[in-house]
N, C-alpha and C positions, 0 to 999 in steps of 0.2 A: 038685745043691743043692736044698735040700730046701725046698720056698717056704713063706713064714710064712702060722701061721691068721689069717683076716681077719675082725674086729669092727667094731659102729657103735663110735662116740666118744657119749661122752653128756656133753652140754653144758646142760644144765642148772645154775642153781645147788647144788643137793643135790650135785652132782659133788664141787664144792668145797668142801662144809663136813662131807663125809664125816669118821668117825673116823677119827684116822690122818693119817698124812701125805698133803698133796692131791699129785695127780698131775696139775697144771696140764697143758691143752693149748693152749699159747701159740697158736696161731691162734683158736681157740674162745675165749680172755681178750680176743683184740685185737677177736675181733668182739662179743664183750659189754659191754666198757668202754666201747670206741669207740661205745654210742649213748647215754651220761649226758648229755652234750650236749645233745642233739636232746631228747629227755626234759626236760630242764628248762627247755628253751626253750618247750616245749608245755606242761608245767605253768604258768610264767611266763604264757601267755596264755591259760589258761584263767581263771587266778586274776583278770587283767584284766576277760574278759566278764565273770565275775562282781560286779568293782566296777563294771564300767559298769551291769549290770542292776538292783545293788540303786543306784546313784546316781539312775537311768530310772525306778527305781519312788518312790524318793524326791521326785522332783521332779512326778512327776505324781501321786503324792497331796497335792503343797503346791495345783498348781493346777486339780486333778481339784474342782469346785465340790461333786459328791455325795461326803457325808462315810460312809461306812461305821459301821456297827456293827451288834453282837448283841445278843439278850437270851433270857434262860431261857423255860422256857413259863410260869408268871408275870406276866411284862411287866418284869420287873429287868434293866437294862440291865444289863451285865457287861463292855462293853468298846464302845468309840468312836474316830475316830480323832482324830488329834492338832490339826486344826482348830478341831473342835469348842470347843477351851477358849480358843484366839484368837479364834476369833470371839464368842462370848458373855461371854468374861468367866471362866467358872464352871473350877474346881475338878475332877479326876475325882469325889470324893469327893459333889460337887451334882450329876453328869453323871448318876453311875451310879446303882445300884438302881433306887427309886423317886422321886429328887429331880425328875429331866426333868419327872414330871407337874404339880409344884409350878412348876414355870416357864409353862407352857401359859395361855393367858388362859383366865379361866373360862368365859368366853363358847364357847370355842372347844373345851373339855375333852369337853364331852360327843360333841358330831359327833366327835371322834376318838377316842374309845372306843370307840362303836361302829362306827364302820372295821374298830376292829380286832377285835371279837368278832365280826361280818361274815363275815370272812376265818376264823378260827378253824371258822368252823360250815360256811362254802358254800367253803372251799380256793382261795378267788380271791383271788389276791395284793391287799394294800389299799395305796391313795396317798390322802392327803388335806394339805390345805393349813390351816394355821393361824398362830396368831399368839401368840411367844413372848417372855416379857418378858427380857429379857439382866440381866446381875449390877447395871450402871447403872442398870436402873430403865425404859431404851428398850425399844420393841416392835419387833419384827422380824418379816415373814412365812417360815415355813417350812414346807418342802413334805416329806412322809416318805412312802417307800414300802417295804414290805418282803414275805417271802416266809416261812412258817414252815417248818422242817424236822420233817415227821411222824416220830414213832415206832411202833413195831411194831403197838402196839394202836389206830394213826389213830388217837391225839390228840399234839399240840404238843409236840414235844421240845425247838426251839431257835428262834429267830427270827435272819435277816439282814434287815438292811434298809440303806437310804442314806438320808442328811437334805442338803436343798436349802437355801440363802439366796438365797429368791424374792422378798424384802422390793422390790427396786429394781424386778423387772418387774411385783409389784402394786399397787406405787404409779405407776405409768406407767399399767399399765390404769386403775386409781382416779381417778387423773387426768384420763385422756383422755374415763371415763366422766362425769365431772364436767362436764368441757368440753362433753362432746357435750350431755348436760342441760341445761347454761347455754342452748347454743344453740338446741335445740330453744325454751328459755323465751323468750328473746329473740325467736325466728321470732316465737313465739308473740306477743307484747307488741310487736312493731315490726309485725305484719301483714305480714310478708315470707312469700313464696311460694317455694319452690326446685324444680327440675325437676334430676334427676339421669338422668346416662345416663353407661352402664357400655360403653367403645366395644367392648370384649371380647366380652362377652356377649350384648350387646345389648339387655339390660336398661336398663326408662326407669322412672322413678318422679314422677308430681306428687305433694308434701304438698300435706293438707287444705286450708291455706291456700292456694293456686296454687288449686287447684278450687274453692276458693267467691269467688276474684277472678275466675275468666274462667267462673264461675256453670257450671260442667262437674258434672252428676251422679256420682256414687261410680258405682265401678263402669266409668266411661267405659275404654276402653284409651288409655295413656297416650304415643299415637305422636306421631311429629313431624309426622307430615300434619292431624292433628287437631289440633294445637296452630298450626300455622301458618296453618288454615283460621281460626282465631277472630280473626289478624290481619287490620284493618284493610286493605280491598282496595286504598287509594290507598300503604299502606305496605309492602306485604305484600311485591314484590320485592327492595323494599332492603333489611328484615330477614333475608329468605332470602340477598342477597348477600353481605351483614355476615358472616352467621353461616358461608357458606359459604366466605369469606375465611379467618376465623378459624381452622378444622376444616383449612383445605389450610396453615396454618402463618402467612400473611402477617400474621396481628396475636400470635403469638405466644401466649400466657399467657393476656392477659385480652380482654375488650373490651366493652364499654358500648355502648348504645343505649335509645332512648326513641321509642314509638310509640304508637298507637291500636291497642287491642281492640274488638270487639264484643261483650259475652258472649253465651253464648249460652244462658241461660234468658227473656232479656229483651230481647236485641238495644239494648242501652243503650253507646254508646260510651264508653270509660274509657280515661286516660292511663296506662301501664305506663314505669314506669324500670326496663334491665335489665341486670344485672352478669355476665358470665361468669367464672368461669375453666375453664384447659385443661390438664389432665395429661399429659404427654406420656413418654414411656419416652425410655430413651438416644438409638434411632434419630429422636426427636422426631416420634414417632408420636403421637397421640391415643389415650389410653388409657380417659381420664373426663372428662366434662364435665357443669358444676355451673352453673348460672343462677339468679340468686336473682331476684324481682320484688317490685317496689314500686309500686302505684296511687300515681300521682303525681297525679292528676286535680285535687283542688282547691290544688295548691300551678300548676299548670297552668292551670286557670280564674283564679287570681288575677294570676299571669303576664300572659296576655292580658288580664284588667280594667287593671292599669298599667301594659301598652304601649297602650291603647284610648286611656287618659288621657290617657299624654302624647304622645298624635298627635291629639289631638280636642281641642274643645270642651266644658266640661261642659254650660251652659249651652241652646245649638243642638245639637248632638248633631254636626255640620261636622266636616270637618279641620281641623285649624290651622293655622299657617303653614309648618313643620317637614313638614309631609306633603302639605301643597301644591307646595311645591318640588319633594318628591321626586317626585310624580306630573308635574311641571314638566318635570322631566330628563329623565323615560321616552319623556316624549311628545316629546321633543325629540331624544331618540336615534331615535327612529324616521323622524324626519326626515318627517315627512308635516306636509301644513297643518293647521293649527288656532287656531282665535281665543281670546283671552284678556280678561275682563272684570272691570273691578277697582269696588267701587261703597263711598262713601261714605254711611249715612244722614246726612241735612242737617241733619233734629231733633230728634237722640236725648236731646240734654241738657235742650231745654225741656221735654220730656215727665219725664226723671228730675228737674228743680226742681218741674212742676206735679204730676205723681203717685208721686213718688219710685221709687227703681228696680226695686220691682214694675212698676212700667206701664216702663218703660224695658225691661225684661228682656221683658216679653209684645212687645213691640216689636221686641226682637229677635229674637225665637222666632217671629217671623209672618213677619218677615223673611226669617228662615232655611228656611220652609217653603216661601214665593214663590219663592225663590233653587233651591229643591231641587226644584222642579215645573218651572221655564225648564230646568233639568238633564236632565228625561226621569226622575227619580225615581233618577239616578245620584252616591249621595252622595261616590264615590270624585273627582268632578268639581266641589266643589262644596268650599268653605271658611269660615269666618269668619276672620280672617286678623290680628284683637285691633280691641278697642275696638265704633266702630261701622263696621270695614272689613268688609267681604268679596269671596270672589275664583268666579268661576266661569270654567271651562275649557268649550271649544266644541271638540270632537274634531271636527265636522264643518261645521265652516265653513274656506271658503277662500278668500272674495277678503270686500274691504273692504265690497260692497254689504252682504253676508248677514250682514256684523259688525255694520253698521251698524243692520240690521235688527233681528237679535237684542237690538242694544243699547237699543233704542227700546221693544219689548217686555217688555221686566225693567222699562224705566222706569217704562211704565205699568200692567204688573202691580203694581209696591209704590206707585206715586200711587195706588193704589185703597185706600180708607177701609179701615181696621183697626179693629173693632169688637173690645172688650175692656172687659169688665162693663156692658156696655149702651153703651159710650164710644166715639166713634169718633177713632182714633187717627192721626197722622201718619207714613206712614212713607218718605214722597220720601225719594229719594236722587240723588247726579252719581253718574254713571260714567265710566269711563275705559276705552277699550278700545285692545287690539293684537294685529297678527296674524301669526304663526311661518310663513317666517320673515323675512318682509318688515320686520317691525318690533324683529328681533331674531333672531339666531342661536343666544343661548345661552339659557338660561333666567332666571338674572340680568339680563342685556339685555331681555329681555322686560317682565317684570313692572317694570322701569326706566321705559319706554318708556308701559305703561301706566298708571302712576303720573302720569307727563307729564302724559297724557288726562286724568286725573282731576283732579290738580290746578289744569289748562284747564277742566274743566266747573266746578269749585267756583267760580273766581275769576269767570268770568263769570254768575255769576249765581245755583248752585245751580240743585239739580232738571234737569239736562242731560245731554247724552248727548255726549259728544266721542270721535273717534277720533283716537291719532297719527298726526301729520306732523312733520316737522323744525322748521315754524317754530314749533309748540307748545315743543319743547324750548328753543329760543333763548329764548323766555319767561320758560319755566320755569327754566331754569338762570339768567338775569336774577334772577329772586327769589331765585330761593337763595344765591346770592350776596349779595343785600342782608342775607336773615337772618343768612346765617353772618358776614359784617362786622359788623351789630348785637352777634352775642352775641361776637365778637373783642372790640367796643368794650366793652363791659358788663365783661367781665373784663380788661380792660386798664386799666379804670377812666377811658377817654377820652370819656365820654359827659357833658356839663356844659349847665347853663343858661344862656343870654345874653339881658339882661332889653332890651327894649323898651319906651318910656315912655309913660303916659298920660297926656294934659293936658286941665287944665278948660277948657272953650272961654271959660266967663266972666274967668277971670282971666290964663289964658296960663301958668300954675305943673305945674309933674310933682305928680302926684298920686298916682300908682302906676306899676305894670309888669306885662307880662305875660311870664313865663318862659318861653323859646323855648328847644327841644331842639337842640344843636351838636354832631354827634362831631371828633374827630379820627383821621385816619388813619394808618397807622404810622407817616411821616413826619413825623406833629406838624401837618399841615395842617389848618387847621378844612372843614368840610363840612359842609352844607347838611344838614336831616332828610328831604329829597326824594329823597337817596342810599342811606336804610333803608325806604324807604315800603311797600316789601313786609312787612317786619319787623313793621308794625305789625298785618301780617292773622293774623300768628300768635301766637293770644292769651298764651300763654306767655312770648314775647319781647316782647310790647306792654305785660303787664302790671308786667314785669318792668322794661322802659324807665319806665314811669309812676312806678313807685317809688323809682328811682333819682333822676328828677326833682324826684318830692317831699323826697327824705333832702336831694339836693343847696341845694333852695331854702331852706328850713327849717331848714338850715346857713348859707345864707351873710344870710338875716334877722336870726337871733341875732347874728350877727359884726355886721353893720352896728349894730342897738339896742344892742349893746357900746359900739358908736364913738359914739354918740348921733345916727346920721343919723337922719334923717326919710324913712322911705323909702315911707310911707303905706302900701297895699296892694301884694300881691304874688298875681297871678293863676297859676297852674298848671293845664296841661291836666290831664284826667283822660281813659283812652278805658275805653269797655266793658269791657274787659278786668280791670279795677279792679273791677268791678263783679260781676263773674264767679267773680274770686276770694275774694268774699267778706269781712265782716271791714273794708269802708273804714273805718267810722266809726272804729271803736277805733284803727287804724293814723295814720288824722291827726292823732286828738285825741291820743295815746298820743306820738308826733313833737313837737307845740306846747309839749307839759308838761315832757315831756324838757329841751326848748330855753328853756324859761319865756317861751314868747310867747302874747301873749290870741291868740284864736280868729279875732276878726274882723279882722287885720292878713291874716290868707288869705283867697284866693277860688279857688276850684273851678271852673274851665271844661270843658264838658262840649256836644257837636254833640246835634244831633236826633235824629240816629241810635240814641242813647243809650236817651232817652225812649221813643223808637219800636218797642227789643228785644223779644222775650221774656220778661226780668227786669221790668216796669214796675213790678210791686208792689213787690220788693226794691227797686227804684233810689228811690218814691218813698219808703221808707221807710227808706234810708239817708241822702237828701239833706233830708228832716225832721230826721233826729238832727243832721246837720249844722250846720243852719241853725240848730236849737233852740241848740246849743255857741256859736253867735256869727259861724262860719264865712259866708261866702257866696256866692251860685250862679250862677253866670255862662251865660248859652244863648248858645251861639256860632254865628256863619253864620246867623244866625236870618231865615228868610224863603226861605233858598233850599233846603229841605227841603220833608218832608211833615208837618211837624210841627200841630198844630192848634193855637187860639188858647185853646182851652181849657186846656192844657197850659199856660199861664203861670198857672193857679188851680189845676191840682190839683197842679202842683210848687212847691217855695219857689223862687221864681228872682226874684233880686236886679236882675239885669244882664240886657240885650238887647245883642247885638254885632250891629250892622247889616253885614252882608259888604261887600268891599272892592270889589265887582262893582256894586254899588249907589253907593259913596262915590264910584267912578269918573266916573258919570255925572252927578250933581246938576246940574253947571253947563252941560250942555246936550243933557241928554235928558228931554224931560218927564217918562215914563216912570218911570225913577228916579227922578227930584225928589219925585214922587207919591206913589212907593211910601216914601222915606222921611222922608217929612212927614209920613207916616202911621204909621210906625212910632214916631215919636218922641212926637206925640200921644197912643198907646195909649200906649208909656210913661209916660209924664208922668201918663195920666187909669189908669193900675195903679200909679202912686210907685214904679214901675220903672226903676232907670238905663239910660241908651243910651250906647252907645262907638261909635263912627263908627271902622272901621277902614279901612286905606290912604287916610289922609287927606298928599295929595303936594304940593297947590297949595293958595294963601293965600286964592286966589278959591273952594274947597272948604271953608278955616277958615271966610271970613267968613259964609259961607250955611249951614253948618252950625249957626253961632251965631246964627243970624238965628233959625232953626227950633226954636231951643230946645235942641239936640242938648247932652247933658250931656258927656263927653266926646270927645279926640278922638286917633286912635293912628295913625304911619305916617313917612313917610321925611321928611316935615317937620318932624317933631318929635323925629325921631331913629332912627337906625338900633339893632336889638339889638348890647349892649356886653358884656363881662363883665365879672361881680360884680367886681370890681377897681373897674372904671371908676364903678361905680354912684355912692359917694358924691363923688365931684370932678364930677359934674350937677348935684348938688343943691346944693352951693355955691354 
């Protein structure tokens, strides 16, 4: 068998599109066919990458910010991209050619021309930033950079370039330049100092201002040892602690402080207020820190002038009673002994009526220098405490002798003459003293206790020296209670006159009355004026009693001349105190006119003690206006004083009240008979009336009327009644 000749197969396409009938070879079709498939499946995803690529490049030229474009060598733009005309506004038709340059501010035309001839002549790509007006009319900064494509003969064939919209980050720069300017001006105009430190670097910087507040030469290096040496050596730890607080995290951001510098060209101390703040990165590290300063000095000096004020005195230059205290407490925490001296001047006011309160005030400034020498020159010891009080502290006494002692010493340092304009002035004082903590535990308790003292030396006598004891307080606490019952009765309105009768001894008829002070107590009980007698030592409650007496009398006068009694005269005490407050005449005669009663239906009673004040010129020259109005002036207890006889001539005095001490006796003690036989005499030879008071027995009427005695007042002729009672007597 003869074997066949063996050929390739040619399986190409050519095979089959040969002229002629094809001579398929069904295996070589099935493996040609069989990969249309797979082929078009690979076509299919190529045609993909391509939409995804050109979609990639579409989206990243909408948000790629540099805008592409050409231009000829000319400068004619020729193409741009498609932003360009969203963002400005413009047309290709304004984009291309030469329109771009027609948009450029002109300010800004020329620096970017030549950029770009720049580039043309030295082959260095050019960028320059300017500022372009958009189709609306707004400006906008943009930033353009490009690259030319040389031709054969090196010069300009083609240009690429990109265009930027840098408008938002140079207005932030613009901005932020702005701001920083401002602040510089500001540094500048408020005198704020800044200290920067870069913690990176290490980098520190003072401004000028910082150096000419802590007086530091240019040029100094600007470390933190150098800056903390010019603090203030009693501050200079705590700054450094503050600050080193701050830097390790525990105050966070910012932190404040206010100290004392030295500068150092001058060594002059100045008050610095100072502000931090602290930058810190994620990990809350210090990165920067910025301290600004402010010389606070004379908002500091004025600081301390009014707290100086309102813990002092202006006048003494003393503590006052606010700082007294609180030197009170200290000493009292510390629980160690120490004496306490409280003093009254005794006559501060006669001197402010005789030299007005110039000399009153030099008074007190002599005072206050005497007070500051018994101190050892220790003014933090030493008070005026208001008015004419003051307080001195004895840190070193401890038992009652050494109090005593000291006490006795102040007294006769200020009994020594005070010499002021050639005058020698009065400046006695009581004291009161107490000693921590015998006479008190707390500091309140104290200064209580020695008030006691005080108010014991005044009442005996002035010019004295008293220490606490308890039975001083029973005393004292005695009067204060009388006063504060006085001023209950004053505002409760329980305070009333009840009149007692005077009778003529010739005829045996009432002929007046003397107006007797009665309170009543909350129960409505009437009470004696022996129940307020302290009340009357304090001239504000005495004076105040006096007045209410006169409104009340002066009241019930009118009522009765209403009724038509006859109620003759109506006598009213007067104390000192009337006389102190100035103003009597007008307030009596001012009362009568009110009431439409004549002058001389009143009389005025007034003790020796009166005459005797300080006031002598004002008293006689109140009790002339008086007596001149019609009024008349009654001398009561006359004889058992120190009053002089001459004093019945140089004051108007109407009336002689011969005391009840003397009335007592007439009828069987020579003694008295004598003494007012005699008085009634000088009456009679001055046309002076006499009142014979506590007149009790008939064997007293008749000898009294033997002697001439004009009238006569007392429990035989009637006890005090009230205004009620008054007209059913004289019926």
């Amino acid at each position: 068998m003869q074997e066949a000749e063996s050929r390739p197969v040619d399986h190409s396409p050519a095979a089959f599109l040969a002229d002629g009938e094809a001579q398929p070879d069904e295996p070589a079709l099935a493996r040609i066919f069989g990969d249309v498939p797979a082929l078009a499946a690979a076509l299919e995803r190529a045609e993909a990458r391509l939409r995804a690529l050109e979609e990639h490049a579409r989206v990243t030229a909408e948000i790629n910010p540099l805008i592409p474009w050409t231009a000829d060598s000319s400068g004619q733009v020729t193409d741009i991209g498609e932003r360009w005309f969203d963002l400005t506004g413009y047309t290709p038709a304004d984009a291309c050619a030469q329109g771009w340059r027609a948009a450029v501010h002109p300010d800004d035309l020329p620096a970017l021309t030549a950029a770009i001839e720049r580039t043309a002549t030295s082959r260095v790509p050019y960028q320059a930033e300017f500022r372009m007006r958009m189709r609306d009319g707004s400006l906008r900064w943009m930033r353009a950079r490009a690259k030319p494509l040389w031709s054969a003969d090196g010069g300009v064939e083609r240009w690429y370039g990109f265009v930027e919209d840098v408008h938002d980050r140079v207005a932030a720069e613009q901005a932020k330049a702005l701001g920083e300017e401002r602040l510089r001006l500001a540094v500048r105009s408020t005198a704020l100092g800044i200290w920067d430190y870069d913690v990176a670097t290490g980098a520190r910087d003072w401004s000028p201002e910082l150096r000419a507040m802590f007086g530091v030469p240019d040029g100094t290096p600007p470390d933190y040892e150098a800056y903390l040496a010019l603090v203030h050596p009693q501050d200079r730890d705590a700054v450094r602690a503050r600050q080193h607080a701050a830097m390790r995290g525990d105050l966070r951001h910012m932190f404040r402080a206010e100290y004392r510098i030295v500068r150092a060209d001058t060594g002059a101390v100045r008050w610095v207020s100072t502000f931090g703040h602290i930058l810190r990165d994620g990990a809350g590290r210090p990165v920067r820190v910025i301290v600004t300063f402010r010389d606070v000095t004379d908002r500091r000096e004025e600081q301390e002038r009014l707290l100086w004020a309102a813990q002092h005195d202006a006048l003494t230059g003393l503590a006052n009673r606010a700082l007294f205290s609180k030197r009170l407490g200290k000493l009292v925490e510390r629980a160690k002994p120490f004496g306490l001296l409280l003093l009254d001047l005794d006559h501060l006011k006669r001197v402010n009526d005789t030299l007005g309160h110039d000399g009153g005030d030099a008074v007190l400034k002599g005072a206050a220098d005497r007070l500051l020498a018994a101190a050892g020159g220790e003014a933090v010891n030493t008070a005026r405490l208001g008015g004419d009080e003051f307080g001195l502290i004895l840190p070193g006494v401890s038992s009652r002798d050494a109090l005593a002692e000291a006490a006795e010493n102040l007294r006769g340092r200020l009994a020594e003459p005070l010499v002021v304009d050639g005058r020698g002035l009065d400046a006695h004082a009581s004291i009161g003293g107490a000693l921590f903590p015998d006479h008190g535990r707390g500091a309140g308790a104290l200064l209580k206790s020695a008030d006691v003292a005080l108010y014991a030396a005044k009442t005996e006598g002035r010019g004295r020296a008293e220490l606490y004891d308890r039975r001083l307080r029973a005393g004292v606490l005695r009067r204060a209670g009388m006063v504060k019952r006085a001023r209950e009765a004053l505002a409760a309105g329980r305070v009333e006159p009840h009149y007692q009768p005077k009778v003529d001894l010739k005829s045996g008829r009432v002929v007046g009355f003397e107006a007797l002070l009665r309170w009543r107590d909350g129960a409505g009980r009437l009470r004696p004026p022996a129940d307020l007698q302290a009340a009357f030592e304090d001239w504000n409650v005495a004076a105040e009693l006096s007045d209410r007496m006169l409104a009340r009398v002066v009241s019930d006068m009118a009522r009765w001349r209403g009724e038509g009694v006859a109620f003759g005269r109506v006598a009213v005490n007067v104390s000192n105190a009337e006389f102190v407050r100035g103003d009597l005449t007008g307030r009596v005669l001012d009362r009568l006119e009110l009431a439409g009663l004549p002058a001389d239906r009143l009389e005025l009673e007034l003790t020796e003690t009166v005459l005797l004040g300080d006031r002598g010129v004002d008293v006689e020259r109140t009790l002339h206006e008086l007596a001149d109005a019609g009024v008349r002036v009654a001398l009561d207890d006359f004889g058992t004083g120190f009053a002089s006889l001459v004093h019945l001539r140089r004051f108007p005095i109407h009336v002689i009240k011969i005391d009840r001490s003397f009335t007592a006796g007439v009828c069987g003690d020579a003694g008295a008979a004598a003494i007012v036989r005699a008085l009634v005499g000088l009456g009679r030879d001055l046309g002076i009336e006499t009142v014979a008071e506590g007149v009790e027995t008939s064997d007293q009427f008749r000898w009294l009327h033997e002697v001439g005695c004009t009238l006569g007042q007392g429990y035989l002729f009637g006890r005090a009644q009230s205004a009620e009672l008054v007209p059913p007597m004289l019926r």
